[in-house]
C-alpha angles and dihedrals in degrees: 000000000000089000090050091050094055102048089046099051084043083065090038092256097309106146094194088050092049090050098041095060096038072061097054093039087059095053091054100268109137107244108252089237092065095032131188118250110276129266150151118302107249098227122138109229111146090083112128099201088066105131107239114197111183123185117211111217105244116271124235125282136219124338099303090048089051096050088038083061097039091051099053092024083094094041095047081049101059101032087054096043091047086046099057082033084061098042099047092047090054083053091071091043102046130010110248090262082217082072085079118069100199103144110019099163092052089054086055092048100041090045086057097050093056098045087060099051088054103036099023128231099298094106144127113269114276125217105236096212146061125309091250098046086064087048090056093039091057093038087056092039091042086234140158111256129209129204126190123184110205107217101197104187085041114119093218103036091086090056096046094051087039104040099029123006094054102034109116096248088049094050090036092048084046106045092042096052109032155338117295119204117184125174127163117249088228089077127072101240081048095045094052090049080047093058089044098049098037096205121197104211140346138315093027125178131195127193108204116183131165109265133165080004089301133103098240136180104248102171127018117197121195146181128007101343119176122225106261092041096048080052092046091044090045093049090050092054090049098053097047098054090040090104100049086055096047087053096046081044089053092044098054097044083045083052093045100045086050089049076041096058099027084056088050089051098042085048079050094056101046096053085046076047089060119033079060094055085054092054102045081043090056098035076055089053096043091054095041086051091055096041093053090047091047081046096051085043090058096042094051086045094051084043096049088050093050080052096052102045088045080060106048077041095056086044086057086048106055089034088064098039089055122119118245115264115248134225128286085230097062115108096216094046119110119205105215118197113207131214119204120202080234088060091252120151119216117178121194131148116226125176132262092237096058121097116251086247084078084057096049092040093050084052093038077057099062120090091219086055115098126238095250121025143145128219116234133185115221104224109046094028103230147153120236112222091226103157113049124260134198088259097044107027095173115040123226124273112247094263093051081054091058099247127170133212097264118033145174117208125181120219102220111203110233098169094113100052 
């Protein structure tokens, strides 16, 4: 609500003018209250082909109009030429404030306020917004645009607006064919126009269309037209210059159907783009995949190697750290016979006094022996604690484990579990 009451009291309070520049804020069109730097109008006026309509004011007829001439010719000649005396010489002494655009849309709106108060509201449509904005508007539309510059001090300017501009063909004829911009060339933003257009007398009217991919002035009416004849001179305008629309209309379909399909390939391309991105992203997968698990299967390779020689190596090791064997003759010696899990049959005699780990060790030794394994007697069916625990850290000798002279163990295999 703060934001709408601001906008609203920066156009004193005009809702079609408030929403008439928001409008033209959304298209792209700066917002008069935070204008562009100025610059020239970009209206193409230097065509000699413009259509220029001027209308004489009507001579005077029989004896009594002549005299009646005559007598205020003087008068109407030195009012006139003080007039411009006085003006030019203000000129010296202060600027024409006009010269400063500082609130374009306001002299619109407050043009067309007062037009309405004099005239009434039976009116062509006005554009609520700079002259540049309807420039902009049309440009975009491809419209014909209408410019009417209001010359207040002028003598013909009341009977225009009264007998012509607000009579219900004119306003019908102008708010069914194009966009119609009036401002009076007593305010800055009219004035400027005013500079641009050049125009020779009042009223004076200006169609402006775009035409070779410039706004440019085609027809140019000045001067007391009456309302049939400003619709006649205005369709002829029109008419003449059809052809140069429906080309600038065909161009810039042509225009829009090329952004249209270069915007369809490029779309294309992209999604080729793309769907080859996300193959090359999951051929890159893929590889890496294969090469992690090539890499896994030779780490566990070159683990299971390391594995493998710690092992032969521990083997070395507790062969060489086994006791001698003793004599069969020895009365404290044990003749073990072992049993593999491969069937295998391994004999050795070992001596009552030595703990059950020189057992273990001498199988651990042995390359048919597996990697894990547990020493059990048959009958009875036991386990030799053979490896220390935190209950028992030194294992019994063979003759605290109940072992006989002769004797038959089973390696059992305990590699899986």
């Amino acid at each position: 609500m703060d934001q709408c009451r601001r906008t609203l009291e920066q156009h004193n309070w005009n809702i079609e003018a408030a929403v008439q520049d928001r409008l033209n804020e959304q298209e792209g069109v700066p917002s008069v209250f935070n204008p562009p730097p100025s610059r020239p109008l970009q209206v193409n006026t230097a065509d000699h082909r413009v259509y220029s309509y001027i209308v004489s004011r009507p001579q005077p007829r029989g004896l009594l109009g002549w005299s009646y001439y005559l007598i205020m010719l003087p008068f109407r000649f030195t009012y006139y030429t003080l007039l411009d005396i006085f003006r030019f010489a203000l000129r010296f002494i202060r600027p024409d404030p006009r010269g400063r655009v500082t609130d374009p849309v306001g002299d619109v709106v407050s043009f067309i306020h007062s037009f309405e108060e004099k005239y009434g509201r039976s009116h062509p449509v006005f554009y609520q917004g700079t002259y540049s904005q309807a420039l902009n508007d049309a440009k975009r539309e491809l419209r014909y645009l209408l410019v009417y510059l209001h010359g207040e001090d002028h003598q013909d300017t009341d009977e225009f607006c009264r007998s012509t501009l607000c009579t219900e063909e004119v306003v019908t004829f102008l708010n069914t064919r194009m966009l119609f911009w009036a401002c009076s060339t007593s305010k800055p933003e009219g004035y400027r126009v005013s500079q641009a257009l050049r125009e020779n007398t009042y009223p004076f009217l200006a169609m402006i269309m775009l035409k070779d991919r410039k706004m440019t002035v085609v027809g140019r009416l000045e001067g007391l037209i009456q309302p049939e004849d400003l619709i006649n001179q205005l369709t002829f305008i029109m008419d003449a210059n059809q052809t140069h629309l429906m080309s600038e209309r065909m161009e810039r379909e042509e225009r829009n159907q090329t952004q249209v399909l270069r915007q369809q390939q490029d779309e294309a391309y992209l999604a080729s783009l793309r769907a080859d991105q996300e193959k090359d992203r999951k051929k890159r997968e893929e590889e890496e995949q294969i090469r992690q698990e090539e890499e896994k299967v030779r780490q566990t390779a070159l683990a299971e190697e390391r594995r493998r020689r710690t092992l032969e190596e521990e083997k070395e090791r507790k062969s060489e750290c086994l006791p001698p064997e003793p004599p069969a003759d020895d009365p404290e010696s044990v003749k073990i016979v072992f049993k593999l899990p491969n069937d295998t049959r391994v004999e050795r005699r070992f001596l009552f006094g030595q703990s059950l780990t020189v057992i273990y060790d001498f199988l651990f030794s042995l390359k048919e022996s597996p990697e894990k394994f547990q020493i059990v007697t048959n009958f009875p069916r036991r386990v030799l604690p053979c490896l220390p625990t935190e209950e028992q850290p030194n294992p019994p000798t063979l003759k605290e484990a109940g072992l006989s002279r002769s004797e038959v163990l089973f390696v059992q295999d305990l590699t899986d579990d």
